[in-house]
C-alpha positions in Angstrom: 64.5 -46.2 -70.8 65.1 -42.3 -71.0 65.4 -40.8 -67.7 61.7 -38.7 -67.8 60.7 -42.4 -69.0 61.5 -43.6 -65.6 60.9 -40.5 -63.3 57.3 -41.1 -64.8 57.1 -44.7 -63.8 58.0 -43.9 -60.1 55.6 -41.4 -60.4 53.1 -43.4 -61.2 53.5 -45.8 -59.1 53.2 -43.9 -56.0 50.3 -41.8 -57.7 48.6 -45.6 -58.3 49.3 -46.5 -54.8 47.6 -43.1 -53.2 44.3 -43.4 -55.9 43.6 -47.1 -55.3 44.1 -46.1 -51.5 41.6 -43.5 -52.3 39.5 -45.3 -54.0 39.1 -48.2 -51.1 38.3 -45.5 -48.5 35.7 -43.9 -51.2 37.1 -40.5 -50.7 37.0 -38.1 -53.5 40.1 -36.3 -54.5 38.9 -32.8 -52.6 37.8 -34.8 -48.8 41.9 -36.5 -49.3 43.4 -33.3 -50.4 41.9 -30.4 -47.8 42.5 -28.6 -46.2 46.6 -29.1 -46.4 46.7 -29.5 -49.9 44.6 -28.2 -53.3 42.9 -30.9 -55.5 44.7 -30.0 -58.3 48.2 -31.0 -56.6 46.7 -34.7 -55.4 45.5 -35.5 -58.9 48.9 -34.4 -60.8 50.3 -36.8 -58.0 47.9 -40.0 -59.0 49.0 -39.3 -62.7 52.8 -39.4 -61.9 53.0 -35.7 -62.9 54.6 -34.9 -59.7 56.4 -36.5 -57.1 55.0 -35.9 -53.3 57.3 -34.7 -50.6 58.1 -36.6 -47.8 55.7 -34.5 -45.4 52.9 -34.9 -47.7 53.3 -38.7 -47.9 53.3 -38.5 -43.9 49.9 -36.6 -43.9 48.4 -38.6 -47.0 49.4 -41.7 -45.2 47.7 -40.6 -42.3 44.2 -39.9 -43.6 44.0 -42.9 -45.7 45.3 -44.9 -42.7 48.5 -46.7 -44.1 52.2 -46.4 -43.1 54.0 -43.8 -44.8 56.4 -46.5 -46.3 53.2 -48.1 -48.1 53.2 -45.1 -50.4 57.0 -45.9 -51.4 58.0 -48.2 -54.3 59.7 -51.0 -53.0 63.4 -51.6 -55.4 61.6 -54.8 -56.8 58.5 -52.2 -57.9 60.6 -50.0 -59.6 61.5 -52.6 -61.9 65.6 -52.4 -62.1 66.3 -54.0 -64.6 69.2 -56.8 -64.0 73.0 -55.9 -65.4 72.3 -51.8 -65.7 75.0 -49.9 -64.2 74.1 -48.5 -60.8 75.2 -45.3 -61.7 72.2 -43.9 -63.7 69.6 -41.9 -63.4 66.9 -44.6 -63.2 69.2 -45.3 -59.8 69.6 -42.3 -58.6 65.7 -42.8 -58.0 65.8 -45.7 -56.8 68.3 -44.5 -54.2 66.5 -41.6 -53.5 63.4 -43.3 -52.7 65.0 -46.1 -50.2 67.1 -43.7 -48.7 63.8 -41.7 -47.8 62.0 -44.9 -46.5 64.8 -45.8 -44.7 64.4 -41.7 -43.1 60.7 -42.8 -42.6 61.2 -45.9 -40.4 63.5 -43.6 -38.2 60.8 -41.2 -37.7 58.3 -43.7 -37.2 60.0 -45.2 -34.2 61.2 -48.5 -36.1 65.2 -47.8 -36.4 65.4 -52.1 -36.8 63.7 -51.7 -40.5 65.9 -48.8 -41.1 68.8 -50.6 -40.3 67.9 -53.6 -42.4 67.4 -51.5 -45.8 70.4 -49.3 -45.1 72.3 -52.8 -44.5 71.0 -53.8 -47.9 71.4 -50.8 -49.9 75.0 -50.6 -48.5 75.8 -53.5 -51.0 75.4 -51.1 -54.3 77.7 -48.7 -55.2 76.4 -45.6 -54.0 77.3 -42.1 -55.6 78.9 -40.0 -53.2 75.9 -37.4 -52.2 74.2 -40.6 -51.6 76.8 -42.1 -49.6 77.3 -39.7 -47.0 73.3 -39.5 -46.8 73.6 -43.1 -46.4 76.4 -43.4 -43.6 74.3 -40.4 -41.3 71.2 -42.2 -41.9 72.6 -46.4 -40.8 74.7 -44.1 -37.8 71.5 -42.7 -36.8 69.6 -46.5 -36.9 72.7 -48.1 -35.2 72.3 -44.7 -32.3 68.7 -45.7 -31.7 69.5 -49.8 -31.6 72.1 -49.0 -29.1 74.4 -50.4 -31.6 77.4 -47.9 -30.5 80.4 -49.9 -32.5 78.1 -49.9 -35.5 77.5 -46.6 -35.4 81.1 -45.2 -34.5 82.2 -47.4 -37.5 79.7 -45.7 -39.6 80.2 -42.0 -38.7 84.1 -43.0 -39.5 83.7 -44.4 -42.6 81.4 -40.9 -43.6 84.4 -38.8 -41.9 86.6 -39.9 -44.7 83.7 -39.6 -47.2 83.7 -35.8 -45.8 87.2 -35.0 -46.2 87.3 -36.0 -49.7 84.5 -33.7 -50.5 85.0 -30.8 -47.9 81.4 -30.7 -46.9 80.8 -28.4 -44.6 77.1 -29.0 -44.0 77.0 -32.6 -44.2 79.9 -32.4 -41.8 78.2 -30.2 -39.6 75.5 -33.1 -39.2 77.6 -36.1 -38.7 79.7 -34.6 -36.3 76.5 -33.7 -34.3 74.9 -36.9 -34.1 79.1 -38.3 -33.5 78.4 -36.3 -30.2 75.6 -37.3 -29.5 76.8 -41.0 -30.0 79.5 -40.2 -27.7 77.2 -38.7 -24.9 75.0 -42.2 -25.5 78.3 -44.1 -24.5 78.9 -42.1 -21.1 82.2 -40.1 -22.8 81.2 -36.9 -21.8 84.7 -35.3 -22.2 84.9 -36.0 -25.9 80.9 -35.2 -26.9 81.5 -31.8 -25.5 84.5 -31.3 -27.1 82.9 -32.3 -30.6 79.7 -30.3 -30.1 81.7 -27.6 -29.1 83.5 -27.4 -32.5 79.5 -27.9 -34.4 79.3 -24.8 -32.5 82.1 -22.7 -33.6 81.2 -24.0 -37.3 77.9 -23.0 -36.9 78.2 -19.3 -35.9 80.3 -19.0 -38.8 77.9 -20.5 -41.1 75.9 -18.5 -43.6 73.2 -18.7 -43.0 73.0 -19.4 -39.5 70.1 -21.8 -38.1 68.9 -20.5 -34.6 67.3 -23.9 -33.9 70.5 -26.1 -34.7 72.3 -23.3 -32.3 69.9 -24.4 -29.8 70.0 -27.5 -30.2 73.6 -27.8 -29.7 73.7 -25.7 -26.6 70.7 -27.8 -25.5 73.1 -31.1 -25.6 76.3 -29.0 -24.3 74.5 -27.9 -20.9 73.8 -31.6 -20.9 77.4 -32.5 -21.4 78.5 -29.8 -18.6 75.9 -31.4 -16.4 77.3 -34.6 -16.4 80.9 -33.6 -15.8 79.5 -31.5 -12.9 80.4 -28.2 -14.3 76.9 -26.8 -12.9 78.0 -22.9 -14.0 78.5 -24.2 -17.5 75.5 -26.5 -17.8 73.2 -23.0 -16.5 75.0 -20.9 -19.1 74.7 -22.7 -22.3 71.2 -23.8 -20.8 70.2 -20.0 -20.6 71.7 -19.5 -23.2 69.5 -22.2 -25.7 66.5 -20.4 -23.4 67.4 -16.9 -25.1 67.4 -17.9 -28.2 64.1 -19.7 -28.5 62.6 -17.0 -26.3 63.7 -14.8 -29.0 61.9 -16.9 -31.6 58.8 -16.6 -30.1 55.4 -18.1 -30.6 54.1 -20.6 -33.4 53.8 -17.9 -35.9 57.3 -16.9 -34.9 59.0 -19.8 -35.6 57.1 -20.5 -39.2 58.8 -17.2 -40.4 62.2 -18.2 -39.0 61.9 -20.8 -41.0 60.8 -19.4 -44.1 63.7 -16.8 -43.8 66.1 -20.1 -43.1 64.9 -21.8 -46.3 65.0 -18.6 -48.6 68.5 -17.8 -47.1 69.1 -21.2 -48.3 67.7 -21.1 -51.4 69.8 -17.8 -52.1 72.7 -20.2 -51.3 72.1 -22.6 -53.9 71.5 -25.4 -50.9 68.4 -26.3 -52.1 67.9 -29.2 -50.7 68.1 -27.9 -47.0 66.1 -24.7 -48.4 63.4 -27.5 -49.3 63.4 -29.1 -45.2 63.3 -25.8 -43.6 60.3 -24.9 -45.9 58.9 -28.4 -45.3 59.2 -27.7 -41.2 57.1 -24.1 -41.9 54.7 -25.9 -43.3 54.4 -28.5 -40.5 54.2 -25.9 -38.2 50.8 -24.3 -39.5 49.0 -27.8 -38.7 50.8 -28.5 -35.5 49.3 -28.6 -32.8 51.2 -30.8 -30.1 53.8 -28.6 -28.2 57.5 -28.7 -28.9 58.9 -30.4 -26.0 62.8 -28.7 -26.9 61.4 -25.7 -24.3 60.3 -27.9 -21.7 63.0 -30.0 -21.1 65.4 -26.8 -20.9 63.5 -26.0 -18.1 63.9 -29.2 -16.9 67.6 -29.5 -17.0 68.2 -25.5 -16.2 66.2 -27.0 -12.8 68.7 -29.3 -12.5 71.2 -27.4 -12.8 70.3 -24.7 -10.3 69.4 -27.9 -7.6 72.7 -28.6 -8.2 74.7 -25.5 -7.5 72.1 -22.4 -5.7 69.3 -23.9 -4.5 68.3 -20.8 -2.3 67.7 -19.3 -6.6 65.4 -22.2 -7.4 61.9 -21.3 -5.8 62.2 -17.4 -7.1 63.4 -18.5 -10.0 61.2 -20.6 -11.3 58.2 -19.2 -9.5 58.8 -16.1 -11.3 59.0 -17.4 -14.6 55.3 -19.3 -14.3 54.2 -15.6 -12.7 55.3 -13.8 -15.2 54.8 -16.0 -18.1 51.1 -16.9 -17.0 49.1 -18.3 -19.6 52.1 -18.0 -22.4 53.8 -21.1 -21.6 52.9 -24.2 -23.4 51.4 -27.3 -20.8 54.7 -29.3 -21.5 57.1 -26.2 -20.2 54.4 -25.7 -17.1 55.1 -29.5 -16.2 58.7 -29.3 -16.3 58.7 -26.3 -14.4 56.3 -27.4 -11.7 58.1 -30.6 -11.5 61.2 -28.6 -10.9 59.7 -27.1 -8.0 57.8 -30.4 -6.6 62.1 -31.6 -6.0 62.9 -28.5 -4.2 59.9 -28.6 -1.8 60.6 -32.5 -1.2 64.5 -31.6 -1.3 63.5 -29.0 1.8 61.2 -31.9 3.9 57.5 -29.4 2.9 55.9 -33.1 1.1 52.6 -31.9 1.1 53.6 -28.8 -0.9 55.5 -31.2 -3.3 53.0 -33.3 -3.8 50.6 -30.4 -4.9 53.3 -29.6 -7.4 54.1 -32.9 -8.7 50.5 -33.8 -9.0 49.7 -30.7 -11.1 52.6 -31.2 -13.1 51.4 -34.7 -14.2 47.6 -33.6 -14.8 49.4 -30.8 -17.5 52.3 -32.9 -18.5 50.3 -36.5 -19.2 47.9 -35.9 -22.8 51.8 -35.5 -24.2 52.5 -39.2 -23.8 55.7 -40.2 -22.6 58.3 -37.6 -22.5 61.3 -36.7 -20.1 58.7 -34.3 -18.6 55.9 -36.9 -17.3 58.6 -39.7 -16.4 60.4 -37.2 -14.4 57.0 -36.2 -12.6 56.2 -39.7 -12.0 59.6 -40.2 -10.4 59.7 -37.4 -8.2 56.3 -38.8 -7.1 57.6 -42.0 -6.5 60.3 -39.9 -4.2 57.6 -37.9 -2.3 55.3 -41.1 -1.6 58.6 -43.2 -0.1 59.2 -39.9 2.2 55.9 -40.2 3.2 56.1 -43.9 3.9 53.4 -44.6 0.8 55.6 -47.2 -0.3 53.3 -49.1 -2.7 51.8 -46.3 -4.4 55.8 -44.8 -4.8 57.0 -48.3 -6.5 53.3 -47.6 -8.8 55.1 -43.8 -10.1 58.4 -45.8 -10.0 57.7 -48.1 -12.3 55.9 -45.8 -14.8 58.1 -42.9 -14.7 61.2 -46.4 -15.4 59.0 -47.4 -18.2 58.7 -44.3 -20.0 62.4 -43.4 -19.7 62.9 -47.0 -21.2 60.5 -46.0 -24.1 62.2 -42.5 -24.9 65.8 -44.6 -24.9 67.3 -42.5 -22.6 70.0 -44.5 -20.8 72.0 -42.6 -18.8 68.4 -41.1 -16.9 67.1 -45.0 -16.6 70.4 -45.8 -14.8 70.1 -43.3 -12.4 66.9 -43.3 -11.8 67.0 -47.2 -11.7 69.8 -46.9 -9.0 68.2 -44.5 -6.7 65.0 -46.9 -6.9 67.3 -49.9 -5.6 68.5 -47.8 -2.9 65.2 -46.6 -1.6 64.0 -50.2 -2.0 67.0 -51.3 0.2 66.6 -49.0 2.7 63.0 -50.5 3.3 64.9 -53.9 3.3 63.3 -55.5 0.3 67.0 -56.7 -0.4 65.9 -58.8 -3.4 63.5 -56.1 -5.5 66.6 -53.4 -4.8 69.0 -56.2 -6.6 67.1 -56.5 -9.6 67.4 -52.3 -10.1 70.9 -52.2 -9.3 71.5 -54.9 -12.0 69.6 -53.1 -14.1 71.5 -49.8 -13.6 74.7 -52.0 -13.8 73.2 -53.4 -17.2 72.1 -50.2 -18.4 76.0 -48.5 -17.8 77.6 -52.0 -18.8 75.9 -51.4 -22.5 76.8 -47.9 -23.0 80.2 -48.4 -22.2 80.7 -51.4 -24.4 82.5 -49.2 -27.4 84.6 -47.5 -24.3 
């Protein structure tokens, strides 16, 4: 079969997949399409003329009420035939297509499947654009099963795929999730030192990405945290504040992108030209905030409780003054929650509890985010200082549970040990074992690769 032979067929079969879909929901072709999309482009996609992008599968999905992976021809769909090398086009497809299924089940929240098809596809031998593609995506699955020896193995095995190749942006990538993998295990010391080199690489990159730059000061202020090096953590925390201050707004932030993707494009990097264009377009039907901002605030709080505290009250207080009625809900929370810890940190409960309580109210239609857990924790805090012990063991165990859901170990042990310690101090002996274990159990799994 010639190659536009079987870029048809796939084609096709996702297009057959979308009309039947359709079809069963008795939507014409214009109620599916608008208003992100024109008629024209969902019918060339039920002929097989064109192949949807990931993003438009997502949304597609969405209205027709299916998984995203639905849309995706499974390998035994796409009809492989037995004995071909696995070095053809028809492959290459084939690759392509489980590789972005595999990308899907990450996003979705279900990093198991991902692992699974990874584990599989792993068996054929992948072309080397694939491969690397491959080893980020299984290190990324393993990251988010707590898998750590998996996923060290795996980000090794795409280091040597990197060297051979000398790619700069790919390597850029692995060695960014390599420190976050790090961080994931407790080694501090040697996440900073790798996310400090993504940094020097990337403010010699052409062309530079502001929100990768803020991304990776974001995790180094983290880093500095952690090794209690508070003037560190505030500066590369201020510093990832700058720069998304400088962005700006909504609008903002599309035409960064756009400029990102045609900077790309320019380059010949057309695939990342294609995801920054893809991430413009997301942006003009968002409507959730990003919650990057907010917990900058939260951990720039942190930080100054840390190291000035006399700063914190101006501080933030100026920023919601100043800011009033530009700041997203999310960022409000974070930095009312902030504020809630210094007034409980300074024995005024009743003004914390004003705080923490607003912070919830703006912080809670987001779901469960570092914001609300931290709200419902510092609640938990000002209710055991004001000897409300049942409803503080109520915002404990929500604020636990969410932290649990984001995955975010080294916050759940904490949090879990300063819970066992409050609990002990009320002499409930047994209920403070069970959260020291858990802490213990929490550390004990992250430092398994150590």
């Amino acid at each position: 079969m010639s190659t536009d032979q079987s870029n048809s067929k796939l084609g096709q079969s996702v297009g057959a997949k979308i009309r039947a879909a359709r079809q069963a929901k008795k939507y014409t072709q214009s109620q599916l399409a608008l208003p992100d999309f024109s008629v024209s482009y969902i019918s060339a996609i039920e002929r097989g003329q064109i192949h949807p992008s990931l993003r438009a599968l997502e949304i597609l999905a969405k209205r027709l009420g299916l998984p995203s992976t639905d849309l995706i021809p499974s390998h035994a769909q796409s009809e492989v035939t037995p004995g071909i090398a696995m070095n053809n086009a028809r492959d290459d497809e084939v690759f392509e297509l489980e590789l972005l299924e595999a990308h899907i089940y990450i996003l979705q929240g279900v990093a198991e499947k991902a692992v699974t098809l990874l584990t599989k596809l792993a068996a054929n031998k992948l072309p080397g654009s694939y491969l690397i593609q491959h080893h980020y995506l299984l290190a990324w699955a393993y990251l988010l099963t707590s898998q750590w020896q998996e996923c060290m193995n795996t980000l090794a095995k795409a280091e040597l795929v990197l060297n051979e190749k000398n790619d700069t942006t790919n390597s850029l990538h692995i060695h960014n999730l390599m420190g976050i993998a790090y961080a994931a295990i407790g080694d501090y010391s040697r996440a900073l030192q790798t996310h400090q080199q993504c940094l020097t690489l990337v403010d010699r990159m052409k062309p530079q990405d502001p929100f990768f730059q803020c991304q990776l000061y974001y995790q180094l202020g983290q880093h500095y945290t952690h090794l209690n090096d508070n003037d560190s953590a505030l500066e590369a925390f201020q510093q990832a504040l700058t720069i998304i201050e400088r962005l700006g707004g909504q609008e903002h932030l599309q035409m960064s992108y756009c400029d990102i993707a045609l900077q790309y494009a320019a380059a010949a990097e057309y695939q990342l030209a294609s995801i920054s264009f893809y991430k413009c377009m997301e942006l003009q039907r968002q409507r959730v905030p990003l919650t990057l901002k907010s917990e900058l605030y939260h951990y720039l709080g942190q930080a100054l409780l840390k190291s000035d505290q006399e700063k914190v009250q101006p501080y933030l207080e100026s920023i919601l003054q100043q800011n009033d009625n530009k700041l997203d809900t999310l960022t409000q929370a974070s930095i009312l929650t902030n504020l809630a810890e210094w007034h409980l940190l300074n024995h005024q409960l009743s003004k914390a509890e004003q705080y923490v309580e607003k912070a919830f109210e703006l912080a809670q239609p987001s779901g469960a985010t570092l914001i609300a857990s931290d709200a419902q924790i510092i609640w938990g805090r000002i209710d055991y200082a004001q000897a409300h012990y049942e409803q503080g063991d109520q915002h404990f165990a929500l604020g636990l549970s969410m932290l649990e859901k984001l995955n975010m170990l080294a916050e759940q042990s904490d949090y879990s040990a300063l819970y066992a310690q409050l609990l002990d101090e009320q002499g409930k002996t047994k209920d403070a074992l069970k959260y020291y274990k858990r802490a213990y159990e929490i550390q004990r799994r992250a430092g398994e690769y150590n």
